[in-house]
MDTraj code that builds the backbone (N, CA, C; nanometers):
import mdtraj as md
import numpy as np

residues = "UNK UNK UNK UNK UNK UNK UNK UNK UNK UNK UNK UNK UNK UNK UNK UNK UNK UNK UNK UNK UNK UNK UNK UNK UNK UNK UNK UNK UNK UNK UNK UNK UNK UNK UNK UNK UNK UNK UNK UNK UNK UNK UNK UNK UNK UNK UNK UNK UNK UNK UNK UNK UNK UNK UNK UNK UNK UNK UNK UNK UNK UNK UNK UNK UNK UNK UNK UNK UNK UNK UNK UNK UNK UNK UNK UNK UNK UNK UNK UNK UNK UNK UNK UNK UNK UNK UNK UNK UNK UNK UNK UNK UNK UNK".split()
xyz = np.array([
    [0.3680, 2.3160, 1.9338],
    [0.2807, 2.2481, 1.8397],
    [0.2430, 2.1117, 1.8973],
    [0.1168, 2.0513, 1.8751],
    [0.0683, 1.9488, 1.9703],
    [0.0078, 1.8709, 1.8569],
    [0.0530, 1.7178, 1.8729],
    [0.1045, 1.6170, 1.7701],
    [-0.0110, 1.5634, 1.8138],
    [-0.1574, 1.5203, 1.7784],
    [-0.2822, 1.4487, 1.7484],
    [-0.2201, 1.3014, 1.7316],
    [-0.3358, 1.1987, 1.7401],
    [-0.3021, 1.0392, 1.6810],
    [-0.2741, 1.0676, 1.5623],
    [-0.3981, 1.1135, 1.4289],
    [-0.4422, 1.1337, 1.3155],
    [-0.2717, 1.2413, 1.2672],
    [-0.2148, 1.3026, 1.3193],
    [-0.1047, 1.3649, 1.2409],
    [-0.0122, 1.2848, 1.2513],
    [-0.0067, 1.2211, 1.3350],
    [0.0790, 1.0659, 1.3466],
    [0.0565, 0.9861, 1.2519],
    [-0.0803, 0.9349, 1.2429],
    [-0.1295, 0.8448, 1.0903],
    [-0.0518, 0.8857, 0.9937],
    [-0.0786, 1.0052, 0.9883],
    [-0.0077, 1.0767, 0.8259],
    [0.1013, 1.0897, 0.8351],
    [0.2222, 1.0928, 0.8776],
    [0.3387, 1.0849, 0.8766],
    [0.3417, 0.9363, 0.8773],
    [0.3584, 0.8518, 0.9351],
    [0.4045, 0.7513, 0.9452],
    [0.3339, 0.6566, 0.7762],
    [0.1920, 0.7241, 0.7801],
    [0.1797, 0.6851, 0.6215],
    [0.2384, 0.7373, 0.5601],
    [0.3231, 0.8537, 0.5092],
    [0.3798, 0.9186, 0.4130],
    [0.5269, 0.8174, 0.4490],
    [0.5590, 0.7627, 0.5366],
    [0.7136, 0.7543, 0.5682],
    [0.6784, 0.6215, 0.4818],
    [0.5802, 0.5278, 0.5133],
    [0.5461, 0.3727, 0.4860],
    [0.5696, 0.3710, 0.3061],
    [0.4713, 0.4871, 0.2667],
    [0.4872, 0.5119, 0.0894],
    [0.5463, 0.5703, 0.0439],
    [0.6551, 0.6477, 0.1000],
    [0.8128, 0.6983, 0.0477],
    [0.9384, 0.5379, 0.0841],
    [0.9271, 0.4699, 0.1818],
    [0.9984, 0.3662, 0.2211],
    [0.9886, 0.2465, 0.1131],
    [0.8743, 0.2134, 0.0625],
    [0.8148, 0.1328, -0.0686],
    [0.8941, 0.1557, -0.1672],
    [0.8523, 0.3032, -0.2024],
    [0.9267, 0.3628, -0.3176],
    [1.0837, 0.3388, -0.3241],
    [1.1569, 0.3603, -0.2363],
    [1.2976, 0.3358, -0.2141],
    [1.3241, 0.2389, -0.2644],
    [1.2871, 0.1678, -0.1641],
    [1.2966, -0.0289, -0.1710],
    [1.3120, -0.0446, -0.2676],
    [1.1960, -0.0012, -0.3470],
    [1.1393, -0.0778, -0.4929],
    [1.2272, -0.0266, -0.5649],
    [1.2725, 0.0583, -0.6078],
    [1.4088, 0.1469, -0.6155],
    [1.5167, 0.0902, -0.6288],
    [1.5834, 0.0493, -0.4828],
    [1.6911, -0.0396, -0.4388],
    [1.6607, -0.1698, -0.4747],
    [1.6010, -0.2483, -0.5553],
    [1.5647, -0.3907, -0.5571],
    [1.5431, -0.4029, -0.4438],
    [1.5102, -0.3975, -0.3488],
    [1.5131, -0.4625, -0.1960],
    [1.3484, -0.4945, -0.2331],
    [1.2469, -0.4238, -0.2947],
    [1.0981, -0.4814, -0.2946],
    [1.0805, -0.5315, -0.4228],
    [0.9806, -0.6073, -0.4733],
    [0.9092, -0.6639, -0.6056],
    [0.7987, -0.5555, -0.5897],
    [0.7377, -0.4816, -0.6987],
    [0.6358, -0.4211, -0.7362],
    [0.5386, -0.4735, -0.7239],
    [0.5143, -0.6533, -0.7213],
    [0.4177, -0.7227, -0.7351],
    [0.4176, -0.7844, -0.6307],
    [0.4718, -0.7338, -0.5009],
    [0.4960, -0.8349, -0.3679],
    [0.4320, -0.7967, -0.2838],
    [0.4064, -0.8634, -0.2053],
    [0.2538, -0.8697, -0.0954],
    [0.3188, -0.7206, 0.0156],
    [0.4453, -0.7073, 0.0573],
    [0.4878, -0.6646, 0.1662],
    [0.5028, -0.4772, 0.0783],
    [0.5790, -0.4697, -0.0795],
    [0.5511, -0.3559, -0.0948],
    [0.3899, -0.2927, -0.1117],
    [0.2972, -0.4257, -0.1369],
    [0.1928, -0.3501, -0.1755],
    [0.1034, -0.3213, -0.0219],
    [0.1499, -0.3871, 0.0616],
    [0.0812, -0.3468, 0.1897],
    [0.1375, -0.2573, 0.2847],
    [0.2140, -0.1808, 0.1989],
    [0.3592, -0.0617, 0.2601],
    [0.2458, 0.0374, 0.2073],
    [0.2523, 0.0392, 0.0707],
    [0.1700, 0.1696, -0.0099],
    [-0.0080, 0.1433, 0.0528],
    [-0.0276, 0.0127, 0.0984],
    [-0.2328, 0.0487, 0.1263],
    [-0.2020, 0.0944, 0.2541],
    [-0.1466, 0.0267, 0.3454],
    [-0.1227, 0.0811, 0.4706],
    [-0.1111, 0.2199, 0.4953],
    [0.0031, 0.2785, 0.4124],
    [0.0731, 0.4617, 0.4049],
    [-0.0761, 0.5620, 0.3657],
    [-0.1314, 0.5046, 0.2696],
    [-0.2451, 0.5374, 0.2255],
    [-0.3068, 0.5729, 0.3417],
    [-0.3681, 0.4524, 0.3475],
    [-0.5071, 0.4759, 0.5305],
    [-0.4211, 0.5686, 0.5483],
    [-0.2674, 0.6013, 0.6632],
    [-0.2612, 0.6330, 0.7566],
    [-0.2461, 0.7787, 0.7079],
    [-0.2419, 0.8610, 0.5823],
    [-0.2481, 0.9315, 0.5155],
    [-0.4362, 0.9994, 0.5041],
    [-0.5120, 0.8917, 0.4928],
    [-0.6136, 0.9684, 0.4822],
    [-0.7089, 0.9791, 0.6237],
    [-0.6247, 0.8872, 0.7294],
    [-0.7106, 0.9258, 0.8578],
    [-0.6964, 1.0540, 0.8910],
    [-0.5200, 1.1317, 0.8580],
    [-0.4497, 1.2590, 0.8736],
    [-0.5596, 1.3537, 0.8084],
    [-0.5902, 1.3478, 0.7118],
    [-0.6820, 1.4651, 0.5933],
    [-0.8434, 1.3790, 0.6961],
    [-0.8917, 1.3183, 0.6995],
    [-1.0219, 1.3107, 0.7204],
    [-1.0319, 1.3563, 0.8953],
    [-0.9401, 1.3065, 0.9625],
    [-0.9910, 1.4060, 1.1229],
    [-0.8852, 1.5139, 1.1299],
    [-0.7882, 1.5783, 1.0437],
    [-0.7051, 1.6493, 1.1040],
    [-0.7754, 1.7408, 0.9659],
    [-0.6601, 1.8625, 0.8841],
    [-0.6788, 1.9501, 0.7720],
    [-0.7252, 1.8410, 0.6901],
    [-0.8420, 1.8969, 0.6380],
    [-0.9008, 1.7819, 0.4821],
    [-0.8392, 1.8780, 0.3689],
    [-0.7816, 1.7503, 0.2727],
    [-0.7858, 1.8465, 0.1676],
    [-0.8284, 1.7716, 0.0300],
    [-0.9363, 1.7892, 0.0041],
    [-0.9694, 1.6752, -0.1297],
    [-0.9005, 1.6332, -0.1915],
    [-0.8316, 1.7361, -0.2669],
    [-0.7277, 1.6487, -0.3876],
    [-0.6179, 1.5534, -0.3478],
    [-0.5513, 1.5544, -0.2517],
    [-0.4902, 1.4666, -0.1531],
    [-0.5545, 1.3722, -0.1195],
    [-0.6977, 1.3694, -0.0935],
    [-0.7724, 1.2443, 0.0262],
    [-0.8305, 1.1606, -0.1598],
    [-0.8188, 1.2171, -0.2314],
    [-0.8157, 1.1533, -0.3734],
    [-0.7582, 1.0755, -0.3964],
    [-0.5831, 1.1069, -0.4114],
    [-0.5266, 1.0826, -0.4269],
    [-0.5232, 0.9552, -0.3896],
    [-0.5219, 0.9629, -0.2342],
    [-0.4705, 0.8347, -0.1565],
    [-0.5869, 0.7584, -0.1272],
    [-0.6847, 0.8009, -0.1641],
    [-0.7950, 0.6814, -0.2042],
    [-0.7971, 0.6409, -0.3323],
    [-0.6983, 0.6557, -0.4637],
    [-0.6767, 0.6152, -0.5800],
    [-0.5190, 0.4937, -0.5660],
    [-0.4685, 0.5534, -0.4702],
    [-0.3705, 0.4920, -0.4032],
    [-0.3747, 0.3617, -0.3277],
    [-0.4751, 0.3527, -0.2771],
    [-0.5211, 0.1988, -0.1837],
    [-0.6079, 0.1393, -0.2841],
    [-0.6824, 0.1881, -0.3855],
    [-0.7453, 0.1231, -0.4281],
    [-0.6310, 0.0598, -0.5092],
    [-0.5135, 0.0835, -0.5938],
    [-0.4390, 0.0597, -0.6666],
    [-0.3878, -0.0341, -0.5636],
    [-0.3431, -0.0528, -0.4598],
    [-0.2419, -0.1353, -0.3551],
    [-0.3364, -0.2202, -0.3700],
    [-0.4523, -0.2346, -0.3196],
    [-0.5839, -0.3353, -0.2815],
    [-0.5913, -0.4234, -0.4205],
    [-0.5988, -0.3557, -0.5445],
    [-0.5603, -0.4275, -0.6688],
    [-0.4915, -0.5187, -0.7343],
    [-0.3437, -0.4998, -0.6378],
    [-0.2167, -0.5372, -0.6839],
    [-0.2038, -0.6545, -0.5652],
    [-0.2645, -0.6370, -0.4704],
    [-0.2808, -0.7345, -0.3410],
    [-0.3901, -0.8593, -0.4309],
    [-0.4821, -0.7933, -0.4717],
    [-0.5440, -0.9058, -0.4869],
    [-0.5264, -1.0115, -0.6486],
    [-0.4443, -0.9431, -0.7258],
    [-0.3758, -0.9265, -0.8530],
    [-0.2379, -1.0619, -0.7921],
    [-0.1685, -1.0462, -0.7311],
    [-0.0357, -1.1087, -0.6834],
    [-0.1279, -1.2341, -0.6640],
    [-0.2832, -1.2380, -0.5245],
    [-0.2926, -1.4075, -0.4588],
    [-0.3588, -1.4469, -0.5457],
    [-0.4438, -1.3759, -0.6806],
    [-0.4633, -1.4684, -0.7923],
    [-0.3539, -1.5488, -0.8557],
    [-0.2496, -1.4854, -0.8884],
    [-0.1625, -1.5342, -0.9956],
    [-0.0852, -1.6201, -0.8877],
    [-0.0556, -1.5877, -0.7467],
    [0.0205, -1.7019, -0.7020],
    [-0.0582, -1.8847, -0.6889],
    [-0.2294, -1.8407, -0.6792],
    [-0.3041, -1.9320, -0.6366],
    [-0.3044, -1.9747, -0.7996],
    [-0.3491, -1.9503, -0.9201],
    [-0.3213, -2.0017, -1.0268],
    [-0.1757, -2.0597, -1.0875],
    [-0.0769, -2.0409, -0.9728],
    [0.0661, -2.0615, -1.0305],
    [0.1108, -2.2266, -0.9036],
    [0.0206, -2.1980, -0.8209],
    [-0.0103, -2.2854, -0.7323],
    [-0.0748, -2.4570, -0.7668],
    [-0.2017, -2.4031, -0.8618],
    [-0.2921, -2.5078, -0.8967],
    [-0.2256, -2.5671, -1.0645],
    [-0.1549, -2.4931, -1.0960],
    [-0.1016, -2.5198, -1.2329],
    [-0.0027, -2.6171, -1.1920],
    [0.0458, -2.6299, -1.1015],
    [0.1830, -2.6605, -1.0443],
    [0.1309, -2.8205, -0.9838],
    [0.0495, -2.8178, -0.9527],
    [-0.0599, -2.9344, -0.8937],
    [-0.0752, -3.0703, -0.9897],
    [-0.1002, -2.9891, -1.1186],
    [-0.1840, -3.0475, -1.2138],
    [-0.0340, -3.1153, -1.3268],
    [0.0683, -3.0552, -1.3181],
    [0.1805, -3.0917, -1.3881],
    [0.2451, -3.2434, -1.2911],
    [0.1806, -3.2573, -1.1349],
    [0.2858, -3.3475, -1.1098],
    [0.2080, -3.4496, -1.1104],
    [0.3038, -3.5830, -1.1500],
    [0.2677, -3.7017, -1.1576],
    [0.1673, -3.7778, -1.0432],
])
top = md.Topology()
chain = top.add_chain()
for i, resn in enumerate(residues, 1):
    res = top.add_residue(resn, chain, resSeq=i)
    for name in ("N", "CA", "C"):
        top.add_atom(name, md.element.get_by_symbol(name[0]), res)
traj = md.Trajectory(xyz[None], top)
């Protein structure tokens, strides 16, 4: 059996968004932290480069484009609230 880049993507994305899950699991990640949410967008891509040049399979390449969009969300969800937790923090000191 002969291992492509793109079947590589997809494993190593499936390993990136099963590894998240753990973490987050184990306390070892925050749900709302820059490093789990760029575990799950990352796993994603490398998940749908696998389905878009290797076997496609829609409901999967769905999936994990419902999947990054959710990571991409939570990425940009976290540098609001840190940049508003930032400027609040500004405005309290003397």
């Amino acid at each position: 059996m002969t291992f492509h880049w793109h079947d590589w993507a997809g494993y190593i994305g499936v390993v990136l968004v099963l590894l998240a899950f753990l973490l987050l699991q184990a306390h070892k990640l925050h749900g709302n932290g820059l490093i789990y949410q760029l575990m799950n967008v990352l796993g994603a891509v490398g998940v749908m480069l696998s389905l878009i040049f290797g076997s496609f399979n829609a409901s999967a390449f769905f999936m994990q484009v419902a999947w990054l969009l959710i990571g991409v969300y939570g990425i940009w969800r976290g540098a609001r609230l840190r940049r508003e937790a930032r400027e609040a923090g500004h405005k309290m000191q003397p």
